[in-house]
C-alpha positions, -999 to 999 in steps of 0.1 A, spaced: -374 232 -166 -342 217 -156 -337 178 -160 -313 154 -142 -289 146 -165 -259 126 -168 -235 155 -172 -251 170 -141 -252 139 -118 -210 128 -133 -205 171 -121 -220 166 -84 -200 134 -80 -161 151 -80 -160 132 -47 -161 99 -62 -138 105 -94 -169 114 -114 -178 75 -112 -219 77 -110 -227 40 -107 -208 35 -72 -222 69 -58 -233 62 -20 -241 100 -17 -252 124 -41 -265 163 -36 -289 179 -57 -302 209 -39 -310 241 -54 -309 231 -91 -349 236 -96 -354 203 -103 -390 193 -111 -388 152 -115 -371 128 -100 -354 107 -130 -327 86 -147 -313 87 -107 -327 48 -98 -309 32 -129 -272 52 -125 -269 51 -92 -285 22 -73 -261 20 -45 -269 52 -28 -274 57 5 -276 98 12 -298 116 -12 -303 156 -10 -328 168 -31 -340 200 -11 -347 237 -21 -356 226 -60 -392 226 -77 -405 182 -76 -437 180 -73 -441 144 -69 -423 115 -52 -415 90 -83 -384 63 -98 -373 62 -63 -383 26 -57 -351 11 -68 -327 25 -41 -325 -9 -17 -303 10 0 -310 42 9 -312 57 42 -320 90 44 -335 114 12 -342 152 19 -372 166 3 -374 197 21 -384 227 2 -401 215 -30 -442 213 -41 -449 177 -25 -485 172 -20 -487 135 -13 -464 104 4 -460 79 -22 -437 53 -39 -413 47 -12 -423 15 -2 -394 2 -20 -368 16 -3 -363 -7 25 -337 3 44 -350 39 48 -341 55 80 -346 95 80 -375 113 55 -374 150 57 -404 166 35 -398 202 58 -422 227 41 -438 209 11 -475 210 6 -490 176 22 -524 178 26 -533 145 23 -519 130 58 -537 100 50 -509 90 29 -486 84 52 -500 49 56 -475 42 26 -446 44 52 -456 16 72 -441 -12 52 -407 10 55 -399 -7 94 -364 12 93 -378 43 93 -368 62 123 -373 97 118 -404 114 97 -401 156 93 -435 170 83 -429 202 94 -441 234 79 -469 214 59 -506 216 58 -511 187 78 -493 196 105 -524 223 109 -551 193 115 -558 186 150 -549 155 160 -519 152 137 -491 140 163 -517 113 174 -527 103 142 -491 98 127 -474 85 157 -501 56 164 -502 47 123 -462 42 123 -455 25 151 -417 22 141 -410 61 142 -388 70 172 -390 111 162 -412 129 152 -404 164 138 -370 163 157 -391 156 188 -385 120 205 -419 97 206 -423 82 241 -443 52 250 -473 73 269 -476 91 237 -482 61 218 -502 45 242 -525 77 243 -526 80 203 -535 45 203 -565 47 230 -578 79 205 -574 66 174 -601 64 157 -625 96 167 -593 114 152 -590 94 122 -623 108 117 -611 145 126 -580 140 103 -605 122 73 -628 157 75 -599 181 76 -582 162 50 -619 173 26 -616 205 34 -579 210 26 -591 195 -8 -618 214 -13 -590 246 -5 -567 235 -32 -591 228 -57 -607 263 -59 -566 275 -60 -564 255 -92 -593 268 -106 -580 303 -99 -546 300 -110 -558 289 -141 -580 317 -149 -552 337 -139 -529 325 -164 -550 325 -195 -553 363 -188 -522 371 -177 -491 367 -195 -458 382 -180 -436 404 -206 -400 398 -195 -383 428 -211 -406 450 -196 -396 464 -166 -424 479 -152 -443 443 -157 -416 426 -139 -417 454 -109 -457 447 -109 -454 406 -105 -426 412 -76 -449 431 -56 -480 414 -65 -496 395 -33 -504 359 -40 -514 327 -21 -485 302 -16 -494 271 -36 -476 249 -55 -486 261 -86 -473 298 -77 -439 289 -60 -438 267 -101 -446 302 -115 -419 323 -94 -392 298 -98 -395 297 -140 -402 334 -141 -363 340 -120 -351 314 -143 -363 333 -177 -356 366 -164 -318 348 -152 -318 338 -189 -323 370 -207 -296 387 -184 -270 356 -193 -275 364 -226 -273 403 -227 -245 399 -208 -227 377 -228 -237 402 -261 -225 433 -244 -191 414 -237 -187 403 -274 -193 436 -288 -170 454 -262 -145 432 -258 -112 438 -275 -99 403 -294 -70 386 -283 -36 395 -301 -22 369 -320 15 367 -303 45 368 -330 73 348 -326 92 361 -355 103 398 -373 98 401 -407 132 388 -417 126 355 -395 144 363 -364 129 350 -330 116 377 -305 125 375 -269 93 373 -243 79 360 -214 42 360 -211 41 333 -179 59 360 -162 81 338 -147 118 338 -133 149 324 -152 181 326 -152 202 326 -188 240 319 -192 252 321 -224 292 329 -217 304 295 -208 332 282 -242 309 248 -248 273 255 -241 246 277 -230 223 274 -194 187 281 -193 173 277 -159 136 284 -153 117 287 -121 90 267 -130 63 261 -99 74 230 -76 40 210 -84 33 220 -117 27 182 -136 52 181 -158 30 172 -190 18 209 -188 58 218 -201 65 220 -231 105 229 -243 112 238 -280 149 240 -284 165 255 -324 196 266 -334 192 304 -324 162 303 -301 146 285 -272 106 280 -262 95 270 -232 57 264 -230 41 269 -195 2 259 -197 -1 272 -231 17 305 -220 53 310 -238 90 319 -229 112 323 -258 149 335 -258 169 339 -288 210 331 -290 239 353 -310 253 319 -315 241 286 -330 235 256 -308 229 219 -311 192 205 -308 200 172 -309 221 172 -281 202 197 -257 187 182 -223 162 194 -201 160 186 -168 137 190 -136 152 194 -99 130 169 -78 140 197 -50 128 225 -62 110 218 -95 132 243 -112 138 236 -146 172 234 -167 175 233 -202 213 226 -212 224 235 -251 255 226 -261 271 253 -285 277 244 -326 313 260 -326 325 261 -288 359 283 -282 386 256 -277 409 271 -248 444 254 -232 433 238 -201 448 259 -172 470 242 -150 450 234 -115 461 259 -88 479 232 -62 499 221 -92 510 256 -94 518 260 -50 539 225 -54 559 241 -82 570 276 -61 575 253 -35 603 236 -52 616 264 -66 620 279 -36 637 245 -16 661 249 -46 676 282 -40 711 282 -13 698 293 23 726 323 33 716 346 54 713 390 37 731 415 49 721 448 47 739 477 55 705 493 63 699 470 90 735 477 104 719 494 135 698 465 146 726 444 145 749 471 164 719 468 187 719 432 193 756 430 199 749 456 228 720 437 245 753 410 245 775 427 257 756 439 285 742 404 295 779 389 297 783 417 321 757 412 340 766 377 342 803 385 354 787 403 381 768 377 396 792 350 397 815 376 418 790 383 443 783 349 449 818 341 454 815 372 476 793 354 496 816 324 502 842 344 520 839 346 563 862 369 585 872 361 618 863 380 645 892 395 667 891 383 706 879 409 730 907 422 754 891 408 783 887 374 760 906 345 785 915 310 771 902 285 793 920 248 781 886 233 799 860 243 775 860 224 742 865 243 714 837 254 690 830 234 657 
């Protein structure tokens, strides 16, 4: 049998920050559950309750919730419509495939005038003739029935026949009782001679295949017999992995003379510098959105542990560094993080001069030395070359200022013998 318990109720409410008293919703399906307990004084405030597919055979400690809605009930051993007249505000009741019989008891939802919506089906009643009527004209306040909407003529008609099926519903309603009384009586003869071996195989085999009717009391039978049987495997399970599983190996930090090993069992990435003069680098790639309280850094003189959710790194020095003054640090960027140790005995080095101080020095030097010009007696031809090209050009030069004086100088033509000098025409100019 499976109780509600606290532990149970603070699990199913993850939603609300595993606060229970200020639940407005809370789901309980398919945890065969057979009573409805504790659930009125934790959680008064809810409004959504889902109880389905689980083994409650009666309607109970539900008259507290002034403010539920809607409660599922589908899928359990209900036989009757009770204690939910306190639950004022109730606006949806499913009881899908229970096992009311006794339809009169619906007359315990009529001082519940928010109810809109009322889901019988898949239960004996639903079977009685005139079981639409009946229903629809005792709560006038339903607007559904079975997912199917009331309308007025269907009241007004349930109305006008009320009372020859009330007596139609009253003799069905005997004979339903009369049906489930003889089950009892069976099912109890049954079980004083019959009693189920779970280890036996065969046995369990014969009750799976075993035709019986569908009662309350069976369906209680199946569900405690899966959850024995469910048992047993749990726990030969759980023995067959103790005596064949191989024990965890204690991990060694240390050799036998006391010097650290180097490992990584988070398998992660890092990056280790150790040739810098005044201290050495350790960067690790720890996941962005880890939460930093789940690192742990160890820093000694010759070794370094870094704790990852309970996983280590550990890399030892050749050189002794100072605890005291190690940081570690975490990029916000990339959540990588860096572990710097400064060295016991760093290597003191002359600072080298920067490099521009250097370019500015040649510089001088060079300004400082006398500017002649080289002569080389291997370069003699190029020079014999130039003078050439100068030669020619003052040439070339000489030749064009003598053809445009050229060009300056006019002849005069000579007269033609039959040329005759007439004083009347003016001379040309």
């Amino acid at each position: 049998m499976v109780q509600i318990t606290e532990e149970l109720v603070r699990r199913k409410a993850e939603h609300n920050e595993g606060e229970i008293f200020s639940l407005e919703e809370l789901s309980l399906h398919q945890e065969n559950i057979e009573k409805i307990e504790h659930l009125d004084k934790w959680c008064r405030d809810l409004k959504i309750l889902y109880l389905q597919s689980n083994q409650i055979s009666k309607i109970e400690n539900v008259s507290r919730f002034k403010k539920l809605e809607y409660i599922n009930l589908a899928l359990n051993n209900i036989e009757r419509i009770e204690n939910l007249e306190g639950c004022e505000f109730l606006k949806k009741l499913d009881l899908t495939v229970n096992f009311v019989g006794e339809l009169t008891s619906i007359e315990n939802l009529t001082e519940n005038y928010h109810l809109k919506d009322l889901y019988l089906t898949g239960n004996p009643c639903t079977d009685f003739e005139g079981y639409r009527d009946y229903v629809i004209s005792t709560l006038p306040q339903l607007k559904t029935l079975d997912g199917v909407e009331i309308k007025k003529s269907d009241r007004i008609k349930a109305l006008q026949n009320y009372k020859s099926i009330c007596n139609k519903i009253n003799k069905k309603q005997n004979e339903y009782f009369q049906l489930r009384e003889k089950q009892k009586n069976e099912y109890m003869d049954l079980k004083e001679k019959k009693k189920f071996d779970f280890e036996n195989d065969e046995e369990q085999e014969k009750f799976w295949q075993e035709k019986t009717d569908y009662t309350p009391e069976s369906r209680l039978e199946t569900a405690r017999i899966q959850q024995e049987i469910k048992r047993k495997q749990d726990e030969e399970r759980q023995k067959h992995q103790k005596e064949h599983s191989m024990p965890k190996k204690e991990r060694k930090y240390f050799d036998e003379n006391g010097k650290p090993y180097c490992f990584n069992d988070p398998k992660v990435d890092y990056e280790f510098t150790s040739d810098h003069d005044e201290y050495i680098l350790l960067t690790v790639h720890v996941f962005k959105h880890m939460d930093t309280s789940l690192i742990n850094v160890d820093v000694q003189p010759y070794y370094v542990r870094v704790t990852l959710k309970g996983k280590s790194l550990q890399i030892a020095f050749n050189e002794e560094v100072k605890p005291d003054s190690s940081t570690a640090k975490r990029s916000q960027v990339t959540g990588h993080l860096v572990i710097k140790m400064p060295k016991l005995n760093p290597v003191l080095r002359t600072k080298p001069e920067a490099q521009s101080e250097i370019i500015k020095k040649e510089s001088k030097a060079e300004n400082k030395k006398n500017t002649f010009l080289e002569f080389n007696e291997s370069k003699k031809s190029n020079l014999e070359l130039i003078s050439n090209i100068v030669q020619e050009n003052e040439k070339a030069k000489k030749s064009n200022t003598f053809s445009n004086n050229s060009k300056k100088i006019f002849r005069e033509r000579e007269n033609s013998p039959d040329f005759v000098d007439d004083s009347s025409v003016p001379p040309l100019e």
